[in-house]
N, C-alpha and C positions, 0 to 999 in steps of 0.2 A: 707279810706278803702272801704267804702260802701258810695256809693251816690244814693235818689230817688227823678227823677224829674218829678213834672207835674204829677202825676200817678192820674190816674182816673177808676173807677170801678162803673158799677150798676146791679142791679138784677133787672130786668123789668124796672117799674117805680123809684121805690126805690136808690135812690144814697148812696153810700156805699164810696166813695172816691171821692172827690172833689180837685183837684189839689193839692197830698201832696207833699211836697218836705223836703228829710230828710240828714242831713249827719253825717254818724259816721263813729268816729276816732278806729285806734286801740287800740283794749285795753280797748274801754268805753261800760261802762253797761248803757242802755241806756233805761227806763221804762215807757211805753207806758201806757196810763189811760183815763178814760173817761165813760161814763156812756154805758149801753148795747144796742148794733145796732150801734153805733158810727164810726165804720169803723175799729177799730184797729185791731181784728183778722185778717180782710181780708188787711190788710196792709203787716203784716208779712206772708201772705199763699202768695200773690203776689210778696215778695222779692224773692222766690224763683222757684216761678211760681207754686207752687200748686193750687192755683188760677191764672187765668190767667186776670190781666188788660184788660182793653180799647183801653185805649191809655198812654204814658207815658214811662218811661225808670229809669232803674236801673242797675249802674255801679259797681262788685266787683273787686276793684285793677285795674280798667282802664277798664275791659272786659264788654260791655254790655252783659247782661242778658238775654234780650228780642231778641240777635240775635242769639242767641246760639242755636247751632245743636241739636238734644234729645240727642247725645251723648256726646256734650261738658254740656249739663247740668245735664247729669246722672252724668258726673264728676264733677260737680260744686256741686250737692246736697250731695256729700261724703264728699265734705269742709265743711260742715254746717249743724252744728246739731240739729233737730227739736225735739222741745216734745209738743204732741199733748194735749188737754183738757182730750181727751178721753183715752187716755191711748196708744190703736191702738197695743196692744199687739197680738200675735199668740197664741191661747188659745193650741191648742195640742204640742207645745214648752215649755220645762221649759225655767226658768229665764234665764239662764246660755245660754238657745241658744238661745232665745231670744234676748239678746246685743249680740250673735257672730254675729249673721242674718247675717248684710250688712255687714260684715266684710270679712264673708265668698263669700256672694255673688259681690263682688269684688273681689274674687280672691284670699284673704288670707290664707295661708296653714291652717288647721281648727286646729293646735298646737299651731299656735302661735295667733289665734284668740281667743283660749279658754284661753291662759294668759290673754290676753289682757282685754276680758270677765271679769272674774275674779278680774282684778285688778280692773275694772270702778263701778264693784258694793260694793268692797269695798270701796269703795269713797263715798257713798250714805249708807253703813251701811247694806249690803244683800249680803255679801258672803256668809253668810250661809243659805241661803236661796236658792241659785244658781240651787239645782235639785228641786226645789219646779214647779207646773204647775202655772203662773197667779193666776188661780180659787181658790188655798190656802194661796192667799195671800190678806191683805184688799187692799181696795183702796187708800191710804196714801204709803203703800210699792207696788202697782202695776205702782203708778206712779212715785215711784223712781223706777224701775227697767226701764221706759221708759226716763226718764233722765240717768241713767248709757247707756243705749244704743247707746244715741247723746254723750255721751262724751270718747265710745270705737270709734267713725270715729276720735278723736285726733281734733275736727272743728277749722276750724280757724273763725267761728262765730256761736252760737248758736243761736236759734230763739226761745221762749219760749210763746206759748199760751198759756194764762189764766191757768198752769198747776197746779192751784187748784178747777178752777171751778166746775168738777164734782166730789166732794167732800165731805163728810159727816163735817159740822164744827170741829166736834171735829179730825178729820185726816188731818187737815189743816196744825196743826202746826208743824208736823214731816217732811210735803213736804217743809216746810218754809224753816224749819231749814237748811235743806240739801241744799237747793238754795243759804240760805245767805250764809255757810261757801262755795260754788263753787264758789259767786260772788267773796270771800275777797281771795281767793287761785287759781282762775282759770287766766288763759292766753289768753284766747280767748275772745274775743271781745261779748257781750251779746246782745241781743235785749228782752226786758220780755215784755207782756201785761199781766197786772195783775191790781186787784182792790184791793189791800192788801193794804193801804197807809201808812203803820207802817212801811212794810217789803221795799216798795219803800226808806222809806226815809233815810232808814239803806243802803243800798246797792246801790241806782244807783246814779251815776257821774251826770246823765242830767236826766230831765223827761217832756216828750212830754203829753199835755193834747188836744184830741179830742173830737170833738163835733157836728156832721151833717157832717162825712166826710171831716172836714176839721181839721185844726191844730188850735187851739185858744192860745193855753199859751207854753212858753217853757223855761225852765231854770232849773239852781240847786234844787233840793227840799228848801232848806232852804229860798230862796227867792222866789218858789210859793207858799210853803203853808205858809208864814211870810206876805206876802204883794201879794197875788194871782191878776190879772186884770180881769183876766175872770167869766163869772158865775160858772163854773166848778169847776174852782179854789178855786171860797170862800164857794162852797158846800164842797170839799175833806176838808178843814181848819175846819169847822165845826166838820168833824168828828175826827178832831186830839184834835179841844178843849173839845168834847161831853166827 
């Protein structure tokens, strides 16, 4: 479904991607890890080209990425649903128009966007919250509302940044919750980078571990963090025995 080859990234001096090469299938949740600056944010803001690579190439369903028109990619980012770390919500929009946003701005009669609204954040547990602004909601339900949002475009792949990172710990686990029960009932093909490794090992099919922009470990949870090769690996191990 999604192929990344050779993709390469840097910020000045700084290398940020070293020749990654990824494939997932449909259907697989697929959890991305590895310590902070490692490259994996900017791995997932390049599959879609929020970030724009170097050099490198990335295939959805046969179609390169990197040759697509701004128009075949405005249409390609309505298949694919992002939730940012930071939330990236519209502060003078409530909830409710907030997930109609891109629904509407593609084009959807704003009736049948506001169903649609409505059902996605009842999936995350904030229909009633729907005429609420952001600013009266914590950070734990600002960033479920920015998850119901990717999942009113219907994605046929979600891309998920660290969306606990800017966090208060204790609103961590409400964001968790909502992600695990999306992993075990949703359709759509996932991509998560996250440092959760409890939450990884419950939910994803495969897990990618990076390290200096590149890929060092890869496989089922249960055989990286049982028998890990990399350093990476038998640091995340420690924290499952700690």
């Amino acid at each position: 479904m999604l192929q990344v080859y050779d993709l390469k990234k840097s910020y000045g001096k700084t290398l940020a991607l070293d020749g990654v090469n990824i494939n997932v299938s449909q259907g697989e949740i697929l959890v991305v890890m590895g310590p902070s600056g490692c490259g994996k944010s900017t791995l997932i803001r390049c599959i879609n080209r929020l970030t724009e690579p170097d050099s490198g190439e990335v295939f959805f369903k046969d179609q390169s990425v990197m040759d697509m028109s701004p128009q075949e990619l405005l249409k390609f980012r309505r298949r694919v649903g992002f939730v940012f770390q930071h939330f990236n919500l519209v502060k003078r929009l409530t909830v409710k128009e907030n997930v109609m946003f891109g629904l509407v701005l593609g084009g959807m009669d704003s009736e049948k966007a506001e169903e649609i609204a409505i059902d996605a954040l009842r999936k995350v547990g904030l229909q009633e919250s729907s005429a609420s602004l952001p600013e009266e909601l914590s950070g734990g339900q600002q960033q479920r509302v920015g998850i119901a949002r990717a999942l009113a475009l219907n994605p046929e792949i979600m891309l998920l940044d660290e969306p606990t990172a800017s966090l208060d710990p204790i609103l961590v686990g409400e964001v968790l919750d909502v992600m695990e029960d999306l992993a075990r009932n949703a359709q759509a093909t996932m991509i998560i980078v996250t440092h959760e490794v409890s939450f990884a090992m419950k939910v994803a099919h495969r897990i990618i571990l990076m390290d200096h922009g590149k890929i060092v470990e890869e496989g089922i949870p249960e055989e990286i963090f049982r028998e890990p090769r990399s350093e990476i690996g038998r640091k995340y191990k420690r924290l499952l025995v700690a």
